[in-house]
Backbone bond lengths (Angstrom), bond angles and torsions (degrees), N, CA, C in turn:
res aa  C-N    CA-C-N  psi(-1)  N-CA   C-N-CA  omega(-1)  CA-C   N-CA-C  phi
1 X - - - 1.445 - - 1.526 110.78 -
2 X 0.972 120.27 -48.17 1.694 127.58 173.20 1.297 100.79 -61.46
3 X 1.384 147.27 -48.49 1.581 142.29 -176.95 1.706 89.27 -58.61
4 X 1.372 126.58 -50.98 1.386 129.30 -175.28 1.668 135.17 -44.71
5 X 1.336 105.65 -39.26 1.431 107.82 155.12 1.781 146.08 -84.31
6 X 1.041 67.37 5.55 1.635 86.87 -175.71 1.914 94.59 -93.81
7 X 0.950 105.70 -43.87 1.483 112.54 -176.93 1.240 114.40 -92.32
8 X 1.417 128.93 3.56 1.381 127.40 160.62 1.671 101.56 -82.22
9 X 1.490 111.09 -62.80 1.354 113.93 178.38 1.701 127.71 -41.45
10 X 1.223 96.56 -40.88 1.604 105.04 165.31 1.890 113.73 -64.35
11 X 1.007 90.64 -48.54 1.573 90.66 175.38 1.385 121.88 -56.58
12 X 1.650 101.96 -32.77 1.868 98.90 -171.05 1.703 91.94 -93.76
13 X 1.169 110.21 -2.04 1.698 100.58 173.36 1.572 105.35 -61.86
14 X 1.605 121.73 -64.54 0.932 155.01 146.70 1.637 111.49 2.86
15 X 1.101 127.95 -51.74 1.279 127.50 -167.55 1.525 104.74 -110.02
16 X 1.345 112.77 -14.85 1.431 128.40 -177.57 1.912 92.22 -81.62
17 X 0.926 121.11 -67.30 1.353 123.98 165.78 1.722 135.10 -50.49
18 X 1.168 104.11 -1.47 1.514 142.05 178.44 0.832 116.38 -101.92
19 X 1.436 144.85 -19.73 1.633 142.16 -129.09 2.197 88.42 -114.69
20 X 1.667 78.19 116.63 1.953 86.77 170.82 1.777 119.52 -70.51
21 X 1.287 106.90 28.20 1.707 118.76 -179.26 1.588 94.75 -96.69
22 X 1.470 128.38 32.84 1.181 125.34 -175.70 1.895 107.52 -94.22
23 X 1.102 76.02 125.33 2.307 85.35 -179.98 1.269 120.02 -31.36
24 X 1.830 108.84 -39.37 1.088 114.63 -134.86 1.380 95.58 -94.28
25 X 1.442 131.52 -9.41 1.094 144.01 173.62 1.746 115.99 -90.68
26 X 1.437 105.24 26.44 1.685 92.93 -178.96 1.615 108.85 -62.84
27 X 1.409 121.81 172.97 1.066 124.74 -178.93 1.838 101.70 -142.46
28 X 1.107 93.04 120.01 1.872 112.46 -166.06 1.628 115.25 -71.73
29 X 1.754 90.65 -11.91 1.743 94.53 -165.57 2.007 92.42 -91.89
30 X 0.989 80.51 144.71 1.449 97.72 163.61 1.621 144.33 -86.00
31 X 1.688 104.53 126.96 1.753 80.76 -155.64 1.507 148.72 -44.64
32 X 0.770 151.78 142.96 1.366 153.69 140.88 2.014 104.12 132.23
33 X 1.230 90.30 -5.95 1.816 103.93 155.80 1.473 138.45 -47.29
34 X 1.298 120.81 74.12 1.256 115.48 -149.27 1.919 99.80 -88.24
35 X 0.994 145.23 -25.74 0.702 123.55 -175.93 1.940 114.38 -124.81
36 X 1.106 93.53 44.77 1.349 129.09 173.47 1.666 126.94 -61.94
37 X 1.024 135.33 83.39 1.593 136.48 175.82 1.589 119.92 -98.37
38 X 1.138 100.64 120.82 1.779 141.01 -169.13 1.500 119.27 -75.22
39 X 1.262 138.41 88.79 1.354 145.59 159.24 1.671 90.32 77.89
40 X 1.164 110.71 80.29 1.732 102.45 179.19 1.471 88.64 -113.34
41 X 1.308 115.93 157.33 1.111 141.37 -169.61 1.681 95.10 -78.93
42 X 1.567 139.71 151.21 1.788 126.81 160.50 1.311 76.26 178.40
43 X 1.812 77.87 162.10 1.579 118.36 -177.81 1.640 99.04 -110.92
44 X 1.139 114.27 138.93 1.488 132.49 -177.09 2.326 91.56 -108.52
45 X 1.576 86.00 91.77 1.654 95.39 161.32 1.634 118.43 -101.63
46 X 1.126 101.34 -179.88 1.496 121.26 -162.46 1.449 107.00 -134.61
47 X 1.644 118.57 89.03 1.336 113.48 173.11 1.357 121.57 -84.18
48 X 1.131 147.94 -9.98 1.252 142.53 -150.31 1.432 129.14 112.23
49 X 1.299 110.29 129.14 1.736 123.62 -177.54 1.408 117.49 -16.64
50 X 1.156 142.25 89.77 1.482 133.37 -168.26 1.716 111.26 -62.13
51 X 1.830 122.43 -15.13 0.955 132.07 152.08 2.111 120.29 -49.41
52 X 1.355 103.24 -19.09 1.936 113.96 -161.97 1.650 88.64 -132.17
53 X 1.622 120.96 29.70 1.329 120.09 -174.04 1.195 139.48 46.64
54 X 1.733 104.60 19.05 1.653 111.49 175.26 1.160 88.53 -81.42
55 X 1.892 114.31 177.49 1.192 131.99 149.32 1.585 141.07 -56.71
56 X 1.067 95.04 -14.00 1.507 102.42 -169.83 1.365 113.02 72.35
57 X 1.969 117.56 -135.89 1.420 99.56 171.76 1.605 113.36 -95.57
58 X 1.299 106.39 165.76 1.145 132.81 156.86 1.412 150.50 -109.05
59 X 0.861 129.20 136.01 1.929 127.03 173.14 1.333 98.51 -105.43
60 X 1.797 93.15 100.35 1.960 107.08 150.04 0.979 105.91 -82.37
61 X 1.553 109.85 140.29 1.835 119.76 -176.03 1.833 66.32 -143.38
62 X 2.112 99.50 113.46 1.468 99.82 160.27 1.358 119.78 66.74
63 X 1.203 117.21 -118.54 1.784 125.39 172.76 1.248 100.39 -113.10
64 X 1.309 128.34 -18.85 1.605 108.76 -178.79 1.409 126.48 -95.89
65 X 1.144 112.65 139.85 1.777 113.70 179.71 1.478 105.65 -108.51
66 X 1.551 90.08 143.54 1.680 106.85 -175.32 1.543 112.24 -137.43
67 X 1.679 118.52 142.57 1.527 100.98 -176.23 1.419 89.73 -103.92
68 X 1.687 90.68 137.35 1.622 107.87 178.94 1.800 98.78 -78.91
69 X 1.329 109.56 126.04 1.605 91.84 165.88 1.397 132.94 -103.68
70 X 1.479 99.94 15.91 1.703 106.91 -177.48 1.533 99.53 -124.35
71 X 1.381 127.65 10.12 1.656 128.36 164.46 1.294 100.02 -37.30
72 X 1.701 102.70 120.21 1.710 119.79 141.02 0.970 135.89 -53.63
73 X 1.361 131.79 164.27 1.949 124.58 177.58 2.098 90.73 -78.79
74 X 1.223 108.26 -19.16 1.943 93.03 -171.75 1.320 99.40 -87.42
75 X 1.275 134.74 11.06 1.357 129.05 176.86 1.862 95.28 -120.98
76 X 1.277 150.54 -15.31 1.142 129.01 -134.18 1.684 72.65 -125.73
77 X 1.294 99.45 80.70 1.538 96.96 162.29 1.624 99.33 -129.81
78 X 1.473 112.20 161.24 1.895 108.77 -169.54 1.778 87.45 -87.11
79 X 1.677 94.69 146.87 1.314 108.00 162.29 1.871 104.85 81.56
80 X 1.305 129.02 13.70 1.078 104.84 -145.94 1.967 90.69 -108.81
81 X 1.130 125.07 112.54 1.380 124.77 154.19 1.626 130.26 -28.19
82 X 1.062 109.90 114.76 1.603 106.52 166.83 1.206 117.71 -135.29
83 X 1.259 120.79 -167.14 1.635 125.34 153.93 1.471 115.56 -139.56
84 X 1.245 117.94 128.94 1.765 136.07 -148.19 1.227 106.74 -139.11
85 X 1.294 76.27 130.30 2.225 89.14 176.11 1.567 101.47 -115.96
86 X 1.457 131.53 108.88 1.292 136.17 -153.89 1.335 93.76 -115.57
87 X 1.560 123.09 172.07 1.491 129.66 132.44 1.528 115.55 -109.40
88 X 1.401 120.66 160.38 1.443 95.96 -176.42 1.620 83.48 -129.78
89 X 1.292 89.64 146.78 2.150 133.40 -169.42 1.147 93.20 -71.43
90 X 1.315 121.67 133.27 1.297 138.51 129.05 1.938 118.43 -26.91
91 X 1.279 113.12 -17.33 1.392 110.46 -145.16 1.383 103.26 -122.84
92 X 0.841 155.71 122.20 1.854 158.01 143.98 1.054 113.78 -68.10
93 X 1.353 100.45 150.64 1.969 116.77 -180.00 1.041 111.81 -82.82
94 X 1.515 136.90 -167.83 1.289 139.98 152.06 1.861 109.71 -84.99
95 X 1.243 88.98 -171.76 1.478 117.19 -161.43 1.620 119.01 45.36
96 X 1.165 114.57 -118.48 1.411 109.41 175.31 1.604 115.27 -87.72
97 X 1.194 112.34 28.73 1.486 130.05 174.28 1.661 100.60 -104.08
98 X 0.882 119.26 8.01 1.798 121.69 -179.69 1.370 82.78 -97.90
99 X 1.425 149.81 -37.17 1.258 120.63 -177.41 1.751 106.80 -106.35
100 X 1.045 126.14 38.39 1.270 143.54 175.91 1.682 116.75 -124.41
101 X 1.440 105.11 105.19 1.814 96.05 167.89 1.580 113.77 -77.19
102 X 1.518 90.84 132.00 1.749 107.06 -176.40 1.656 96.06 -72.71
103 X 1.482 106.20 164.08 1.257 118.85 -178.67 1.359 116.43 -148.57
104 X 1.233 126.80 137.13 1.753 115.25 -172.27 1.478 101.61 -108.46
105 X 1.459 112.81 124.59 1.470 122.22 -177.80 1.195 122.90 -72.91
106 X 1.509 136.38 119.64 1.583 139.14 -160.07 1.284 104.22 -103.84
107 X 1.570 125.69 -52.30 1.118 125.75 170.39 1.185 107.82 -118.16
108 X 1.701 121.79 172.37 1.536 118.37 163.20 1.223 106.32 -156.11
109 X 1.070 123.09 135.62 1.902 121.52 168.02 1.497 101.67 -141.53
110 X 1.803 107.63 155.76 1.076 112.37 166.10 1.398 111.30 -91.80
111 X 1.406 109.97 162.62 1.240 112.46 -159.02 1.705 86.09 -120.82
């Protein structure tokens, strides 16, 4: 019994130090969001007049480009760094947005 408490206490240290109620892991997406991405790092570019069949803007995340379809005028600046927690649409735009998956923006900050 004396070997016994010593090794209970260690144990509940253990799971106390274990416990996934950790902050640092919040998750920004909201439930039932399945294809939902969380504080990703992207560049907000500027392809061209979607009136002259450019894209207009864009969110590069990496190598992939996506048209945001709920971009603000305080985010739609060229070149501009952020970090974005998106969902991405079932749905594509026209013009050169038919080969672009749209994405609806949940959060946004500049970075």
């Amino acid at each position: 019994m004396k070997n016994l408490i010593p090794f209970l206490f260690i144990l509940s240290l253990f799971f106390v130090a274990c416990s996934d109620n950790d902050e640092r892991l919040v998750d920004a997406c909201p439930d039932g969001l399945e294809n939902c991405f969380s504080a990703v790092d992207a560049i907000i570019v500027w392809e061209g007049n979607p009136d002259a069949d450019g894209c207009g803007f864009v969110l590069k995340v990496g190598d992939d480009r996506f048209h945001p379809e709920n971009l603000t005028d305080e985010y739609a600046i060229e070149d501009l760094e952020v970090s974005v927690t998106y969902n991405v649409l079932s749905v594509n735009g026209p013009h050169c947005w038919a080969s672009l998956q749209a994405v609806s923006i949940i959060d946004i900050e500049k970075q």
